[in-house]
Backbone as a ProteinNet text record, in pm:
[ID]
protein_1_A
[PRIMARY]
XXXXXXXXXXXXXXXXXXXXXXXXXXXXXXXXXXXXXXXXXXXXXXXXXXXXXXXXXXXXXXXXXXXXXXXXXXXXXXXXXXXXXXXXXXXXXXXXXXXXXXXXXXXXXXXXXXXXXXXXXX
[TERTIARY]
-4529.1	-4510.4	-4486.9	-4357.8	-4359.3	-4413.7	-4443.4	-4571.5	-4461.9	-4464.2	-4388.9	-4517.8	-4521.4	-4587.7	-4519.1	-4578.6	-4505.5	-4440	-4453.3	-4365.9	-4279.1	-4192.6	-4083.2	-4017.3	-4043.6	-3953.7	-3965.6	-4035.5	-4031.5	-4147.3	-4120.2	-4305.6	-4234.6	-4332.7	-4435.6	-4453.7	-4543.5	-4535.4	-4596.3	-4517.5	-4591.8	-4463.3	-4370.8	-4278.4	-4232	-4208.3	-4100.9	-3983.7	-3936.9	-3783.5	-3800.3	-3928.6	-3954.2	-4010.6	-4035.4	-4114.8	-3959.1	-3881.5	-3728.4	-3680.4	-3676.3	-3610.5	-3660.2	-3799.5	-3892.4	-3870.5	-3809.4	-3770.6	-3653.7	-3585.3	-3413.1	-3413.2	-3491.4	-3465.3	-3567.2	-3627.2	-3695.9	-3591.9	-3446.6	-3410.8	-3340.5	-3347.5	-3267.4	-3329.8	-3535.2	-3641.5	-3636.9	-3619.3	-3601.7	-3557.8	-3618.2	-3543.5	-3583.9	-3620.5	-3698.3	-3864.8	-3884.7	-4021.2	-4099.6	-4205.1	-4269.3	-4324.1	-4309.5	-4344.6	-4428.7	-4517.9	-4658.7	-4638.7	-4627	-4592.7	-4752.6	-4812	-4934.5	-4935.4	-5017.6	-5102.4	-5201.2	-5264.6	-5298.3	-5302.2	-5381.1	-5367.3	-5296.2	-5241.4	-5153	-5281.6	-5248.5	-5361.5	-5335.3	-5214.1	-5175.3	-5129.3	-5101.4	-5031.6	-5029.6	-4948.7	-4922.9	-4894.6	-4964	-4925.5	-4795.2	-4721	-4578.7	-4465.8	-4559.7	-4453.2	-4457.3	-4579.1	-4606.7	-4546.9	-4497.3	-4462.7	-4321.3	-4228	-4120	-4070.8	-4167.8	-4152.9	-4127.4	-4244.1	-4248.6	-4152.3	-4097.7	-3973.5	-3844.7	-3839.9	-3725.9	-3788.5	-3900.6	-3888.8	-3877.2	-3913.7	-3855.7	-3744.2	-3665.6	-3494	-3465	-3483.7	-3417.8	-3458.7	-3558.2	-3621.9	-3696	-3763.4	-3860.1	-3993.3	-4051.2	-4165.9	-4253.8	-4263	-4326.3	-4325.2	-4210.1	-4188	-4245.8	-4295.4	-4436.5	-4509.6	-4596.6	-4788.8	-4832.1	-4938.6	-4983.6	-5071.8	-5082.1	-5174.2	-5247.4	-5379.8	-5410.8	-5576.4	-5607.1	-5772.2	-5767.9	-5916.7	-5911.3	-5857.7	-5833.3	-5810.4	-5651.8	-5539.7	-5398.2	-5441.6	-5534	-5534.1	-5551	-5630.2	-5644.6	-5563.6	-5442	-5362.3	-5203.4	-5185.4	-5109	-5177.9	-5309	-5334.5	-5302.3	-5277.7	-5230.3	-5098	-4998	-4890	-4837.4	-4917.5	-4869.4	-4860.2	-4995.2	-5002.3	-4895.5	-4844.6	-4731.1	-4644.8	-4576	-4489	-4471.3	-4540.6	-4585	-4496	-4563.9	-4561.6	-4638.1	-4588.7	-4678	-4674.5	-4792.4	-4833.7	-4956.1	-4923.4	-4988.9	-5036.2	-5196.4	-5246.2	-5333.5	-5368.9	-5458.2	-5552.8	-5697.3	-5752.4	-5861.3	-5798.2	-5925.4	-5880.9	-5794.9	-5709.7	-5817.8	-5815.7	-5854.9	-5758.6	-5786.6	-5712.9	-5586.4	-5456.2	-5340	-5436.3	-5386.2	-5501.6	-5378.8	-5371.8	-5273.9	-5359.7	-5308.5	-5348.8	-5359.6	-5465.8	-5514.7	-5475.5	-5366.8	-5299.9	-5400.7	-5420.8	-5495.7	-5432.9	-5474	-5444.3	-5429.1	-5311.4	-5276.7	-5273.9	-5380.4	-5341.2	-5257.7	-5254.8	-5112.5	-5247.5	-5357.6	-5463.6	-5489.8	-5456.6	-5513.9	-5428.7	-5500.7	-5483.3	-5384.1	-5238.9	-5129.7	-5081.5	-5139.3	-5100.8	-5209	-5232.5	-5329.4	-5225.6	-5205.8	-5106.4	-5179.8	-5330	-5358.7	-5456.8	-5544.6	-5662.7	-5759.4	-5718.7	-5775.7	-5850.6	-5752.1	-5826.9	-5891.3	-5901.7	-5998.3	-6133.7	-6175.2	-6279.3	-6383	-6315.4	-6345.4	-6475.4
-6064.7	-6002.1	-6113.2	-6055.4	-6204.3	-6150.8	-6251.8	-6278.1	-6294.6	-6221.6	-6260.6	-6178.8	-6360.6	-6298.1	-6216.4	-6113.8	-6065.7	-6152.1	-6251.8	-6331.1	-6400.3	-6369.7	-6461.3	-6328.9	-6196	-6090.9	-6097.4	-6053.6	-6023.7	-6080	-6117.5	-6141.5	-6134.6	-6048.9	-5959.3	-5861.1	-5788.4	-5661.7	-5557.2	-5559.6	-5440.6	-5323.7	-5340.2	-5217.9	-5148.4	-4982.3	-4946.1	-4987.2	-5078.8	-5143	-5288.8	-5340.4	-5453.3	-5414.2	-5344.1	-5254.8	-5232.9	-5149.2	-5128	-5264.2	-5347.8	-5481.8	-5533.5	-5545.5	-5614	-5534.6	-5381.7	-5299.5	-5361.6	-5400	-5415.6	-5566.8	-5676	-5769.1	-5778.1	-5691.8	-5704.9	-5663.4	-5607.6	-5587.5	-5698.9	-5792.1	-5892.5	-5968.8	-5892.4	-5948.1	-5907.2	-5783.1	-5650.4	-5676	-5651.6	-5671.2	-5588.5	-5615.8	-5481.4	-5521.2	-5645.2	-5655	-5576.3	-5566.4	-5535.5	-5652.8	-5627.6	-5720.9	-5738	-5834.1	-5785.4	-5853.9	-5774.7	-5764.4	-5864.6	-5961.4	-6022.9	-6010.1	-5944	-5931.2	-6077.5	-6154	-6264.5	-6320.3	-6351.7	-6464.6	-6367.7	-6254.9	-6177.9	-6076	-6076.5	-6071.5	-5879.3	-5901.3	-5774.9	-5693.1	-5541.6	-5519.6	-5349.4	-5314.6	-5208.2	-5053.2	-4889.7	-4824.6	-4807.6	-4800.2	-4807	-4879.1	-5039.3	-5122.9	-5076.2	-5029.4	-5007.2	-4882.4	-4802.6	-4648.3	-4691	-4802.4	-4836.3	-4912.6	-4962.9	-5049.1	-4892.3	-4819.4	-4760.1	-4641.1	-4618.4	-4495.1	-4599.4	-4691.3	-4804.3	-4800.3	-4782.4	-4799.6	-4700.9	-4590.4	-4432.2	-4361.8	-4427.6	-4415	-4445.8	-4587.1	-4651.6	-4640	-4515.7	-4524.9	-4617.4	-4728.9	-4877.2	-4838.9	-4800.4	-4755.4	-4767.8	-4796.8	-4771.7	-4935.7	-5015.2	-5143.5	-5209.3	-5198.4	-5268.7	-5263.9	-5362.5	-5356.4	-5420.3	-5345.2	-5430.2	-5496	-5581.4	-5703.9	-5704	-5654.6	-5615.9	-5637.3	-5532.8	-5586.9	-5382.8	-5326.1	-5209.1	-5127.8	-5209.9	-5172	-5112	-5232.5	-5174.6	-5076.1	-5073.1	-4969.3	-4816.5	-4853.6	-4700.3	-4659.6	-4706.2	-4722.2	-4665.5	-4708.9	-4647.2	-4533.1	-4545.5	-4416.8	-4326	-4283.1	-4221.4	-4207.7	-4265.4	-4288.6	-4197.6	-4231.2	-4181.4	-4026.8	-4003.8	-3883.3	-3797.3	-3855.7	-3798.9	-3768.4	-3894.8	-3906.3	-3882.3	-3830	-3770.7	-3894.6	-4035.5	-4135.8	-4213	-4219.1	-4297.1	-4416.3	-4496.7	-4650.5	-4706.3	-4854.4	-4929.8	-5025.4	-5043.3	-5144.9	-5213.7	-5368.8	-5472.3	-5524.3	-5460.7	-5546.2	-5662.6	-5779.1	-5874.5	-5922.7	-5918.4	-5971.2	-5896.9	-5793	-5700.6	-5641.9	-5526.4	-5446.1	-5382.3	-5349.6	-5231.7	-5099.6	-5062.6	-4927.3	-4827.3	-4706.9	-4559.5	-4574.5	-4557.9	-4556	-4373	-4360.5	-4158.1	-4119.2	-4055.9	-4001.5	-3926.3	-3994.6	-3922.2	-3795.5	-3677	-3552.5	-3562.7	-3500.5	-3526.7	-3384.7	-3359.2	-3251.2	-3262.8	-3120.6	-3130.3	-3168.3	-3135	-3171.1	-3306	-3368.7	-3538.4	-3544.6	-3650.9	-3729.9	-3848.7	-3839.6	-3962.4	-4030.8	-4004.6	-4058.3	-4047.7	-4113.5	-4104.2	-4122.2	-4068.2	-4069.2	-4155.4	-4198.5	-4259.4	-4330.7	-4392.2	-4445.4	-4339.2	-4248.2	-4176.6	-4048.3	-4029.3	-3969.7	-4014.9	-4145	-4225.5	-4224.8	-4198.7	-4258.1	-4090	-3983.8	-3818.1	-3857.6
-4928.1	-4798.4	-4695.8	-4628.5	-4511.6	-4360	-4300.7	-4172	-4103.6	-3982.9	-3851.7	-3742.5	-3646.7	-3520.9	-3450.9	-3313.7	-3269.2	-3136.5	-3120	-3027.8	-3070.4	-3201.5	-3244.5	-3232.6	-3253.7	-3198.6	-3020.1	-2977.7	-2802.8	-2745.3	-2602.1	-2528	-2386.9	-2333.8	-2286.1	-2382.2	-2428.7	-2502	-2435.3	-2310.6	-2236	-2166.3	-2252.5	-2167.8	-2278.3	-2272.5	-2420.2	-2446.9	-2299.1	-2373.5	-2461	-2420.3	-2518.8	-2620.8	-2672.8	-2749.3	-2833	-2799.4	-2885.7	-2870.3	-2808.7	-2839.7	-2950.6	-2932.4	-3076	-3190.3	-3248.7	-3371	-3340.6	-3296.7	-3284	-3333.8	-3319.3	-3391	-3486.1	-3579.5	-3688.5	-3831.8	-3741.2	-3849.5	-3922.5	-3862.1	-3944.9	-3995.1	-4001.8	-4076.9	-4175	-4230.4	-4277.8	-4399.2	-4539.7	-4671.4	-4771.7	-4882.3	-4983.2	-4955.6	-4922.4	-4889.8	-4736.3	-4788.5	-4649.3	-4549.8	-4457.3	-4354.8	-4217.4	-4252.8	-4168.1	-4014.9	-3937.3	-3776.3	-3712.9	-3684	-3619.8	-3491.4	-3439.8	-3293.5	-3213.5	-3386.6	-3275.3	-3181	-3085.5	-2979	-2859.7	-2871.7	-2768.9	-2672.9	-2517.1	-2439.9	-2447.8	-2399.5	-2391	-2465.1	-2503.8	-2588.6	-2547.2	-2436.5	-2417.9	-2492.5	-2448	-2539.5	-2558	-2445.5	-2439	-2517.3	-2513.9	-2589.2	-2785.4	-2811.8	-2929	-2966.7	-2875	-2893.7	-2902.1	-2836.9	-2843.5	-2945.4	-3024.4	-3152.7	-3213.8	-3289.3	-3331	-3380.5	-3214.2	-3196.9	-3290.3	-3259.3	-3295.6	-3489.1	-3521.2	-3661.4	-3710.4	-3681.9	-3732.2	-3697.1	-3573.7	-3603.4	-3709.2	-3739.5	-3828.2	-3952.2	-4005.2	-4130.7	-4177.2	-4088.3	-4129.9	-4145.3	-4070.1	-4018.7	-4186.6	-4305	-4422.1	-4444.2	-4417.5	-4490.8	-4332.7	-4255.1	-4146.8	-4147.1	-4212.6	-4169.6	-4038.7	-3938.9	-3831.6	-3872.8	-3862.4	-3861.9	-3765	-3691.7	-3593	-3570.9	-3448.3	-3394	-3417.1	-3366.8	-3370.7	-3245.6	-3137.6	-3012.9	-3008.8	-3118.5	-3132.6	-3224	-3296.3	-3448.6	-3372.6	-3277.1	-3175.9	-3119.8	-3068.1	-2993.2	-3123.3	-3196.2	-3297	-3374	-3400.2	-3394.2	-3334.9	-3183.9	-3109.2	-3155.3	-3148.4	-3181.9	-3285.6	-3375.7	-3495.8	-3525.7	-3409.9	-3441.2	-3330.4	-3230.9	-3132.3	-3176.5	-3283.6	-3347	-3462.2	-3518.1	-3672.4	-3784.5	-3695.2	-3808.7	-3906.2	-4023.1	-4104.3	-4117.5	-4041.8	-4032.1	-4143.2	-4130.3	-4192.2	-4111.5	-4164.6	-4038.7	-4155.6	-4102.4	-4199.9	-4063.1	-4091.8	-3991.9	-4035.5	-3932.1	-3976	-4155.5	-4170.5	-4307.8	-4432.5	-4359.9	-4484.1	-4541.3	-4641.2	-4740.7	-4621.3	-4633.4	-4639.5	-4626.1	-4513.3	-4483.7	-4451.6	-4456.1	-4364.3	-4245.5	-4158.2	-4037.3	-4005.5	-3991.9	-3937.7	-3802.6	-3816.6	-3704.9	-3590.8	-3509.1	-3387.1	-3300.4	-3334.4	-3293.4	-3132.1	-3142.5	-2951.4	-2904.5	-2792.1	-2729.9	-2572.1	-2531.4	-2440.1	-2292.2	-2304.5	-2177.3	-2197.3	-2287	-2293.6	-2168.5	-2062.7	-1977	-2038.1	-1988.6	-2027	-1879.4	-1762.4	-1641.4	-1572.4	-1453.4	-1361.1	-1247.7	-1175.6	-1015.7	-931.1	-956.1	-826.5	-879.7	-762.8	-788.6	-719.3	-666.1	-632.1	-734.8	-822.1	-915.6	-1045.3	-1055	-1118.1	-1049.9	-925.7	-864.8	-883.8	-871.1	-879.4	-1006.6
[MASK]
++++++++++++++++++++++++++++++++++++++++++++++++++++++++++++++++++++++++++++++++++++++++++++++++++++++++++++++++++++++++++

């Protein structure tokens, strides 16, 4: 399995267009092997940018040949994901075992915006 951090694809990883930029140059990572995506050392890591990887690997039919290499905080965070997107991920945390990642059930009342700071403080 080959290792690519995620800053030899994109950095910042906080928007969905860097998010589809970073699936858009993985494909020329892309072979019969699978290939483990690393989170290390990265401060940030937006739901957005991860929802834009993601959308970018299930256009393209990839989404099976990527493992995240990750902390539990992205693992929660594609959890979500997966379950929006009714995709099937792979996550390794802490250089443990190839895990399925359990699609986190999305309802339509989950809170996905806050308009203010005002309704944070309520």
């Amino acid at each position: 399995m080959r290792k690519i951090h995620i800053s030899q694809l994109v950095s910042p990883c906080v928007t969905r267009a860097r998010g589809e930029e970073a699936s858009n140059r993985l494909d020329s990572h892309i072979g019969t092997d699978r290939i483990a995506i690393e989170f290390d050392g990265v401060e940030m890591v937006s739901l957005s940018f991860l929802d834009g990887f993601v959308a970018g690997l299930v256009k393209s039919h990839r989404q099976e040949k990527v493992i995240f290499v990750t902390n539990p905080q992205i693992e929660e965070k594609l959890a979500r994901i997966s379950g929006i997107r009714n995709a099937t991920l792979y996550c390794c945390l802490d250089g443990g075992i190839i895990q399925r990642i359990v699609p986190k059930s999305y309802r339509a009342e989950d809170a996905v915006f806050v308009p203010s700071k005002e309704a944070v403080r309520r």
